[in-house]
Structure formats: structure tokens, C-alpha cells
C-alpha positions as CSV (number, residue, x, y, z in Angstrom):
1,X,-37.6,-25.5,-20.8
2,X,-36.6,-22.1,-19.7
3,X,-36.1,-20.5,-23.1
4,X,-39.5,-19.4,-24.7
5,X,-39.3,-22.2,-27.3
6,X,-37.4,-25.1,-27.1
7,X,-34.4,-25.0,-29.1
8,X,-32.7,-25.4,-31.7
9,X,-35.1,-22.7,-32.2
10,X,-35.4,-21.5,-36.2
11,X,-36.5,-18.6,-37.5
12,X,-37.7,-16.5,-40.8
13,X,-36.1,-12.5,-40.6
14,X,-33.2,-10.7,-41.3
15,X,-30.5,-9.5,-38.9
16,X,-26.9,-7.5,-38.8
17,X,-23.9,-8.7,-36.9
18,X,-20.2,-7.5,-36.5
19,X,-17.4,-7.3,-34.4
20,X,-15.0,-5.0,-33.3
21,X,-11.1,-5.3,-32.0
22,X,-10.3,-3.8,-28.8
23,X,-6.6,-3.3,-27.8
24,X,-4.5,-5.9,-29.3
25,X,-6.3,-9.2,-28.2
26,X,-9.9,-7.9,-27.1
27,X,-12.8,-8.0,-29.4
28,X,-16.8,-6.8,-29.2
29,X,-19.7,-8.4,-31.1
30,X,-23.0,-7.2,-31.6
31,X,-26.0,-8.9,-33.7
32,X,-29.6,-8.5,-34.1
33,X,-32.3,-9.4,-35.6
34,X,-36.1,-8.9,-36.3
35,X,-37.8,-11.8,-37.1
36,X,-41.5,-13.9,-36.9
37,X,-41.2,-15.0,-33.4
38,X,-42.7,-17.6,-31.4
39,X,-46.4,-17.8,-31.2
40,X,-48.6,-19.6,-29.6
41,X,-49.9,-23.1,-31.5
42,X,-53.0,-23.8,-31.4
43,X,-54.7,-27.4,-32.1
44,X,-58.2,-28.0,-32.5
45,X,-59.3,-32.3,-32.4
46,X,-62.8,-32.8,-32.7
47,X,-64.2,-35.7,-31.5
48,X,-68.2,-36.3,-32.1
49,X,-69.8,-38.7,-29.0
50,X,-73.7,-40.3,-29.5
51,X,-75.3,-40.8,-26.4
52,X,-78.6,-42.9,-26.5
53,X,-81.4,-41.3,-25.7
54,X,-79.9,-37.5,-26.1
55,X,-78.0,-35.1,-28.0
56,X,-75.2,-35.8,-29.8
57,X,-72.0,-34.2,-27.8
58,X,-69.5,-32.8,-29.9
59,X,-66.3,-32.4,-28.0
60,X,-63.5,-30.0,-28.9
61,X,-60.1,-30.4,-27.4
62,X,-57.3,-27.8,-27.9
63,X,-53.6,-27.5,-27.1
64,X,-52.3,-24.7,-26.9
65,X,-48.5,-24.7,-26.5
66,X,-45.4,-21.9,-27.5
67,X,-43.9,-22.4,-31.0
68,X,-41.6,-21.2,-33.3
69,X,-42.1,-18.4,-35.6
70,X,-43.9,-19.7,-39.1
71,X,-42.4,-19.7,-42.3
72,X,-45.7,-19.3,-44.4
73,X,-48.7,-17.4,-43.1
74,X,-47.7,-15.5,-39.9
75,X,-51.4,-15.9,-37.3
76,X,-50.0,-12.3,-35.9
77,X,-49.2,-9.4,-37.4
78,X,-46.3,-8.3,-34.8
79,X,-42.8,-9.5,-35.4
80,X,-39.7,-10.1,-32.4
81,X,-36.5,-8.3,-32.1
82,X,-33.7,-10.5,-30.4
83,X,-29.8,-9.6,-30.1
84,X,-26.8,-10.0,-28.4
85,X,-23.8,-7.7,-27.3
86,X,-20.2,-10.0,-26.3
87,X,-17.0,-8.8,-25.2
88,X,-13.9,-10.9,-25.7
89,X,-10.8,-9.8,-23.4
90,X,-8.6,-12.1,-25.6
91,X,-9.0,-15.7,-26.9
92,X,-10.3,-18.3,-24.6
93,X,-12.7,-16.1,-22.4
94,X,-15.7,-13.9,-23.0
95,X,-18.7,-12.7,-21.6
96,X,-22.5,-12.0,-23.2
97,X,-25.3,-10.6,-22.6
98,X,-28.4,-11.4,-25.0
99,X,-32.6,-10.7,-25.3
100,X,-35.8,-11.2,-27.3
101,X,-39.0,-9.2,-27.1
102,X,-42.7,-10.0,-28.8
103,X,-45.8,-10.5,-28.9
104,X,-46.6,-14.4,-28.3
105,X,-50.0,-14.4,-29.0
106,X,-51.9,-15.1,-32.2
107,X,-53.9,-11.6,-33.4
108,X,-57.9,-14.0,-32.7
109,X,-56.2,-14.0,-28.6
110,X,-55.5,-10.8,-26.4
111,X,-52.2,-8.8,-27.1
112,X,-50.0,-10.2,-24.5
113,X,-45.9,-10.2,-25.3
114,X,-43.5,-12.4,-23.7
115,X,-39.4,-11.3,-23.1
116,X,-36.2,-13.1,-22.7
117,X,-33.1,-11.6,-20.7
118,X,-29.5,-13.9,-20.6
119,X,-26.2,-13.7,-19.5
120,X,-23.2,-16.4,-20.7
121,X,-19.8,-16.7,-20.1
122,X,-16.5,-18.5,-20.7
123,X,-13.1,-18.8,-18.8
124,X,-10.4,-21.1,-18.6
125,X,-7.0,-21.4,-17.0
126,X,-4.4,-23.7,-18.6
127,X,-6.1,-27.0,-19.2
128,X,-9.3,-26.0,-17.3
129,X,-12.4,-24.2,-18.6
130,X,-15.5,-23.0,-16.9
131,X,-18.6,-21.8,-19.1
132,X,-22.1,-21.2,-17.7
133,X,-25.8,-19.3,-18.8
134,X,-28.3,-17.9,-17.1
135,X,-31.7,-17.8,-18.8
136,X,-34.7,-15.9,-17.7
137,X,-38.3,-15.6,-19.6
138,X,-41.3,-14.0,-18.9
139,X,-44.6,-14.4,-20.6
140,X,-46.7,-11.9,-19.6
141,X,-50.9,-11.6,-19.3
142,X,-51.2,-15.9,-19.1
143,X,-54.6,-15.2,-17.2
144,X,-56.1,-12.5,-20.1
145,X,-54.7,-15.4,-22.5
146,X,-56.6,-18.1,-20.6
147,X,-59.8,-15.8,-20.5
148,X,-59.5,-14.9,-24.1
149,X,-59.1,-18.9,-25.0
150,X,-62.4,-19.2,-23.1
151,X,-64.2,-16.4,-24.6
152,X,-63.4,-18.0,-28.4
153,X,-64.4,-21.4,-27.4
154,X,-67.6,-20.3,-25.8
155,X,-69.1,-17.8,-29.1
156,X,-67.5,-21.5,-31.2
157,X,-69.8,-23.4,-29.5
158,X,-72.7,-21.3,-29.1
159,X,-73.0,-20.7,-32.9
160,X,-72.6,-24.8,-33.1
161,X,-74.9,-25.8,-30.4
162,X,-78.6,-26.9,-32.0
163,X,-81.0,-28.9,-30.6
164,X,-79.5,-32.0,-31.8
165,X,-76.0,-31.3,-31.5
166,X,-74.0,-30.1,-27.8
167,X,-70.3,-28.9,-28.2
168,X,-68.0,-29.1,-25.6
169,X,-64.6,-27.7,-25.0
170,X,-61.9,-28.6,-22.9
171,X,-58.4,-26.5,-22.9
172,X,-54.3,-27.9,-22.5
173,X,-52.5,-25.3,-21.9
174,X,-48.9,-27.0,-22.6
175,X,-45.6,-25.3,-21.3
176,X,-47.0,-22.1,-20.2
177,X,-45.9,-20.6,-17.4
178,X,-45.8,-16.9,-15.9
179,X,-42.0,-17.0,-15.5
180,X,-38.9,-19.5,-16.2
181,X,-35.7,-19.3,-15.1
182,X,-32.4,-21.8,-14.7
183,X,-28.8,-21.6,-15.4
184,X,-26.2,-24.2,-16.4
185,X,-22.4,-24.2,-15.1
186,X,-19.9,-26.4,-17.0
187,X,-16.4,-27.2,-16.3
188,X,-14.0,-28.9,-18.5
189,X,-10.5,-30.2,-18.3
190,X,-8.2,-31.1,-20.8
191,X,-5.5,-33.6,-20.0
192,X,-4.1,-36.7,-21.3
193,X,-2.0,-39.2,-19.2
194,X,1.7,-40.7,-20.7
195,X,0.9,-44.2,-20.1
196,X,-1.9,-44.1,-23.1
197,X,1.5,-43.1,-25.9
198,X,2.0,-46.7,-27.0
199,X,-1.4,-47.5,-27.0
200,X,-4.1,-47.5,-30.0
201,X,-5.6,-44.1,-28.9
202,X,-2.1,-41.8,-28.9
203,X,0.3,-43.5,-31.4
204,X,-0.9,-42.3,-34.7
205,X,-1.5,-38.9,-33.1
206,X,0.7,-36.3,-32.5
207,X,-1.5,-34.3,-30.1
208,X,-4.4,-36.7,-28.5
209,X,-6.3,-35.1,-25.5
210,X,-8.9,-36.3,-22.8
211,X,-12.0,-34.1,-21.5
212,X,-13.5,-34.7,-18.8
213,X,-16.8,-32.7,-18.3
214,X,-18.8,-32.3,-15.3
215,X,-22.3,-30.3,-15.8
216,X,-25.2,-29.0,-13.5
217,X,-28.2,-27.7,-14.9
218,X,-31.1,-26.1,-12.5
219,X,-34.5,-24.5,-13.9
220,X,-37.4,-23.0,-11.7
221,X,-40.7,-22.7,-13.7
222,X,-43.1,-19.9,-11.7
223,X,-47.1,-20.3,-12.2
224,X,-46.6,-23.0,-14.9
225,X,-50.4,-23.7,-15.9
226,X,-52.2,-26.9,-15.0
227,X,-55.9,-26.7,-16.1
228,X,-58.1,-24.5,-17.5
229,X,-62.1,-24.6,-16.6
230,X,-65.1,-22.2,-17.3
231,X,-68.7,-21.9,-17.2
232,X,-70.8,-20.0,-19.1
233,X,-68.9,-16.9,-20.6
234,X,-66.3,-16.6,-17.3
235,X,-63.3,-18.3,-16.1
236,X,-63.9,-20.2,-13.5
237,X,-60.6,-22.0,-12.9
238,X,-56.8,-21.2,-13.5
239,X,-54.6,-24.0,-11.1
240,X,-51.2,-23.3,-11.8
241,X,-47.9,-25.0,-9.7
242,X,-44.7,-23.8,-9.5
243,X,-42.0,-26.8,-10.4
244,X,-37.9,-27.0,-10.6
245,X,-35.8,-29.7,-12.5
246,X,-32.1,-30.3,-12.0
247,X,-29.5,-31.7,-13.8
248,X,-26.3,-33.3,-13.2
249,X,-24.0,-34.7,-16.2
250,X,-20.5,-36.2,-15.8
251,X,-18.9,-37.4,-19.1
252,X,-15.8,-37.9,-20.6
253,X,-14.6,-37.0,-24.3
254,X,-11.7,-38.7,-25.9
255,X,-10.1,-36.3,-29.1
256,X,-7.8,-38.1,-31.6
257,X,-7.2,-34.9,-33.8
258,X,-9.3,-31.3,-32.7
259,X,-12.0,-31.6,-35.3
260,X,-13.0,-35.2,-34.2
261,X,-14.1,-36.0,-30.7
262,X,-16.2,-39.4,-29.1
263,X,-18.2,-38.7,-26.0
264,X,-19.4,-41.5,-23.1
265,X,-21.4,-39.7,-20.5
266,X,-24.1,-39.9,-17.5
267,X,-27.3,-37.5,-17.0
268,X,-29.3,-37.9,-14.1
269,X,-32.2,-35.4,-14.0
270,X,-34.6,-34.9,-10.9
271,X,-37.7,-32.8,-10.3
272,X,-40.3,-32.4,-7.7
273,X,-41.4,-35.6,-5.5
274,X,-44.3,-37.6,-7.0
275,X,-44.7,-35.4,-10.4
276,X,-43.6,-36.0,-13.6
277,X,-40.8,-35.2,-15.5
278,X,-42.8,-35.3,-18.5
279,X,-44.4,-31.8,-18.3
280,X,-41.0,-29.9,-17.4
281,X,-38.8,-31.0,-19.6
282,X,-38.4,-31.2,-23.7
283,X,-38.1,-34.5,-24.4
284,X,-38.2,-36.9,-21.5
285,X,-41.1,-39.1,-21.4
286,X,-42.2,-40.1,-17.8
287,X,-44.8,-41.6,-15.9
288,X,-47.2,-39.6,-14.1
289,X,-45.3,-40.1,-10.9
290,X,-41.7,-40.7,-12.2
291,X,-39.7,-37.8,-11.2
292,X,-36.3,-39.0,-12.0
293,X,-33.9,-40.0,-15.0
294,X,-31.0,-41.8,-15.0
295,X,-29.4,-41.6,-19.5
296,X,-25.8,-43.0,-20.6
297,X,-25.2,-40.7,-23.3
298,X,-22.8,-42.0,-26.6
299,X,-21.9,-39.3,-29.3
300,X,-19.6,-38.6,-32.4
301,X,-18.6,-35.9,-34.1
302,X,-16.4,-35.1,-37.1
303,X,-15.5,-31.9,-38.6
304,X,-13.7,-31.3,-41.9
């Protein structure tokens, strides 16, 4: 939830990248790229009402929620330049910094951009490894974006409004907030004990290994918007919250041979008391007052 888009995030531009050794084992990467960037979706679901006795009501719900860039027709004419710079002291450990900048609005809204800042890194001592990421994104002008939503809706419904026919508009304004930030901190530890040799697992193998991960995850979302109201051609109400949601993940990954790994692990995700983790978080569903989330996690994966 912290990056602008949920990933894996896809996109339709070009870009460079290279590296460069430095010393004997150091190495420095750089890439960028320009491409459509993410946009604001917006949904339109019309939903005609009869009332006896009066006007027919002709209400107009939209979502509005961050996407990714289009592939076909682009809604604004501004594109997003994103990039990363990495240095790599020698193998095993490196350090990145990364950003994105553009306009997240479509060209019908106000001109509002949004930015991305990040810094990752990676360590590791013997069979121990430590790698982390802090995200933070910042959509700017959500009020003019609100007011500008309101302003469209309003000149929609005044050129549909007849005697016979009342439109009304109501507004979900989905994972937009003024500012989100969070981080995540793994470590990892390779080891494999003697007394598993003779067993299934580390016969056939010549060099099977154990990982056992342990994972926290914390993301504050500033000003994330609620609800949406106006009246007449102003807005009369913007309620926004500010939220958090933490993550804790303990797992353990058993590797026959490196390019083949099975993982068992445990996620347990909280956020704030009595709210739901369904409007903080990607893909959760939740209650409207279930604000934790226990998930046993089973994976595969094979390389060749």
C-alpha cells in the first residue's frame, strides 16, 4: 500500500540501464526510464431509481482509485520518469537508492503530480543476511483533485437533470491518501543441521540448506481519504484518517538444490482498533471491524 500503485506494477516506455565495476569487486548500476505512469481510474455505474409519485433519480456512483499506466489510449498527456542508482561494495551486499515523478491525474481533473522516494539495502555475514526498504510517496493537491471530481460531476448532472429525470452523484475515493510511508526489514539464516544427512531431504543432495526467515513490515498512510460530499458547485466535505498496518512473517524455506526452494510460513497483519483491514491493504478482505489477520503461507519454486 505504500508504493503509488500496487505492485507487480507494469508499464509501457522505454528506459537505459548499466553498470559499472569499481575496484576489483565493487560495482554501480544506474537505470531509468520514462514511461505512461499511474493515473487515476475512474469508474462511472449508473444506476436509474423510480420513485412513485416524483422524478425519476438517476444515480451516478464513481470510484476513483490509482492505477497503472495504460497500454492503449493514455487519459493524460504527461508521462513519468522513474530510476534507480545501486552501489555493490562486492557480492553479497549493496545499497539503492530509487524514485518516480508524474502527473497522476487524468488531463478532464486538475494538474496535480504525485512522487516516490526509496532507499534498499542488503547485507550478510556468513550464513546470515539482513535486507530491508523504505518507501515513501507523496500525492500531492488530493483536495483540488476532490474539488475538481466535484466540479465535473456537478456541470454532468446539470446538463442531465430535466423535469422528469434528477441525477445524483456520490464519489469513492479508493486508496488515496496525501502521504504513505513504511519499510520492511528481513533477516535470513542459512543453516542446515547433520542429523537430517541420512534422511530423505539431504541424501540425494550434495549441498541441501535450511532458511529460516523472520520479516516485519510497518506502513503509515497520512490523510488517507474517507468520503467525499458537496452541495451545489462547492465542496462541502473532505474527512480523511490517518491509519498504520504492521506485519510480522516467520517462515522457514527448505532448498534441495539452489534453483529449487519449498516455503511454510506465518503472516499475522494488524492495523488500527475497530477498522478494517480491507481499506489499507492490497488484497485482504476484512470485515468492517476486523483489524487483524492471521495466513499460513505454502509456496514452490523451481528454476531451470
Amino acid at each position: 500500500p505504500v508504493l503509488p500503485v500496487p505492485a507487480a506494477w507494469g508499464e509501457l516506455g522505454a528506459g537505459l540501464h548499466g553498470d559499472l565495476d569499481v575496484g576489483e569487486e565493487g560495482r554501480f548500476t544506474a537505470e531509468g526510464y520514462v514511461v505512461n505512469g499511474a493515473t487515476l481510474d475512474v469508474e462511472f455505474e449508473q444506476v436509474a431509481k423510480t420513485r412513485h409519485g416524483d422524478t425519476t433519480e438517476n444515480a451516478i456512483e464513481a470510484k476513483v482509485q490509482p492505477a497503472t499506466g495504460v497500454f492503449g489510449n493514455d487519459t493524460k498527456n504527461s508521462k513519468a520518469f522513474t530510476g534507480r542508482l545501486g552501489y555493490s561494495p562486492r557480492l553479497g551486499h549493496e545499497i539503492g537508492v530509487s524514485g518516480y515523478w508524474g502527473q497522476y491525474t487524468p488531463d478532464f481533473l486538475a494538474h496535480e503530480d504525485l512522487w516516490s522516494a526509496a532507499v534498499d539495502g542488503l547485507t550478510g555475514f556468513g550464513p546470515f543476511e539482513l535486507e530491508g526498504e523504505y518507501v515513501y510517496t507523496r500525492f500531492e493537491g488530493i483536495g483540488n483533485v476532490a474539488r475538481s471530481l466535484a466540479q465535473v460531476a456537478i456541470d454532468q448532472q446539470s446538463s442531465a437533470e430535466s423535469n422528469t429525470l434528477e441525477t445524483e452523484v456520490e464519489f469513492e475515493l479508493a486508496n488515496l491518501a496525501r502521504s504513505k510511508q513504511g519499510y520492511w526489514l528481513e533477516g535470513r539464516y542459512r543453516f542446515w543441521p547433520s542429523l537430517l544427512d541420512r534422511t530423505p531431504l539431504g541424501r540425494p543432495f550434495d549441498n541441501p540448506q535450511l532458511v529460516g526467515v523472520l520479516r516485519g513490515e510497518q506502513v503509515w498512510l497520512g490523510g488517507l481519504v474517507q468520503d467525499v460530499t458537496f452541495s451545489g458547485r462547492r465542496l462541502t466535505g473532505f474527512q480523511e484518517d490517518n491509519r498504520f498496518v504492521n506485519r510480522v512473517t516467520a517462515g522457514l524455506a527448505y532448498r534441495p538444490v539452489p534453483p529449487v526452494v519449498f516455503q511454510l510460513a506465518y503472516e499475522f497483519t494488524w492495523t488500527n482498533h475497530g477498522q478494517s483491514l480491507a481499506g489499507v491493504t492490497n488484497y485482504l478482505p476484512a470485515g468492517e471491524h476486523e483489524d487483524t489477520d492471521h495466513a499460513v503461507l505454502l509456496g514452490a519454486a523451481f528454476g531451470f
